[in-house]
N, C-alpha and C positions, 0 to 999 in steps of 0.2 A: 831549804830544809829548816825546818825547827831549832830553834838552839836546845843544844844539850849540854847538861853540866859534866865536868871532866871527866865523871864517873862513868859515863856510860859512854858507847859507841855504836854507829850503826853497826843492822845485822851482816851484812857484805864484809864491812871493814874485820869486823870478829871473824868471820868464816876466812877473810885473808891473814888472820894473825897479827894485824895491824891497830896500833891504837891513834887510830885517826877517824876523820871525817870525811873525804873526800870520794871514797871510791863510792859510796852507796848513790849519794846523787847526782854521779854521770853514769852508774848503771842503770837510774832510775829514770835519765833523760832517753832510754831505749826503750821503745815503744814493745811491747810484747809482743807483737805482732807483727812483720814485717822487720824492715832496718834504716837506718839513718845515715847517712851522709857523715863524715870526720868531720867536714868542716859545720854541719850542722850540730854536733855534739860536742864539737867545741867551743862554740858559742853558749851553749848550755855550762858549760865549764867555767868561760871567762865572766857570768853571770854570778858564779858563788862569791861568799866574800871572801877580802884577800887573804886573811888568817886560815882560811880553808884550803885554798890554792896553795899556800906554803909550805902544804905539808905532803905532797907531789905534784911532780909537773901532770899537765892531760897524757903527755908520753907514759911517763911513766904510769898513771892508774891504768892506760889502756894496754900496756902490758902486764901485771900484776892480773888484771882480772882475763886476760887471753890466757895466759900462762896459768890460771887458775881453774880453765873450763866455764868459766862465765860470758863469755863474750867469742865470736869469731868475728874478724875483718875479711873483706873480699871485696878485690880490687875491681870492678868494673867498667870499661873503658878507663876515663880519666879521673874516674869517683873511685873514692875509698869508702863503700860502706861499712857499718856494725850491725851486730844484732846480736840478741841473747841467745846463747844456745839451750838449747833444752834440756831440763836437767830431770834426770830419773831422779828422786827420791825413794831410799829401803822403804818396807813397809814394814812394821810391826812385825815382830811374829807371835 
């Protein structure tokens, strides 16, 4: 992720009510299409820098954004996959 000055925050982290960095770029490590592997996404995790990680753990972003409707897990055999769920957005009226 790009550096951002303290003013701003990703769109994710804002739609969680949170003033951090962390959730947008491991929801970003999920492929729109299909799903990923826990332990492939958390390597996408242990990639950010460490000032970003400090501000939750992978547990915790991946509940934060489960508990938010962005994300479902589902356990398959011995794999834990994610994927983003589908999100209706209102339309205008």
């Amino acid at each position: 992720m790009s550096s951002r000055s303290q003013s701003q925050i990703p769109n994710i982290d804002f739609e969680l009510g949170t003033p951090t960095r962390v959730h947008q770029p491991v929801y970003d490590a999920i492929p729109s299409e299909g799903a990923i592997s826990y332990s492939d996404l958390l390597s996408s995790y242990e990639k950010l820098d460490r000032s970003v990680q400090l501000e939750a753990t992978f547990d915790e972003v991946l509940k934060h954004l489960e508990d938010a409707g962005f994300i479902e897990k589902k356990s398959l055999g011995a794999t834990t996959y994610i994927r983003r769920r589908r999100l209706l957005l209102a339309r205008p009226r």
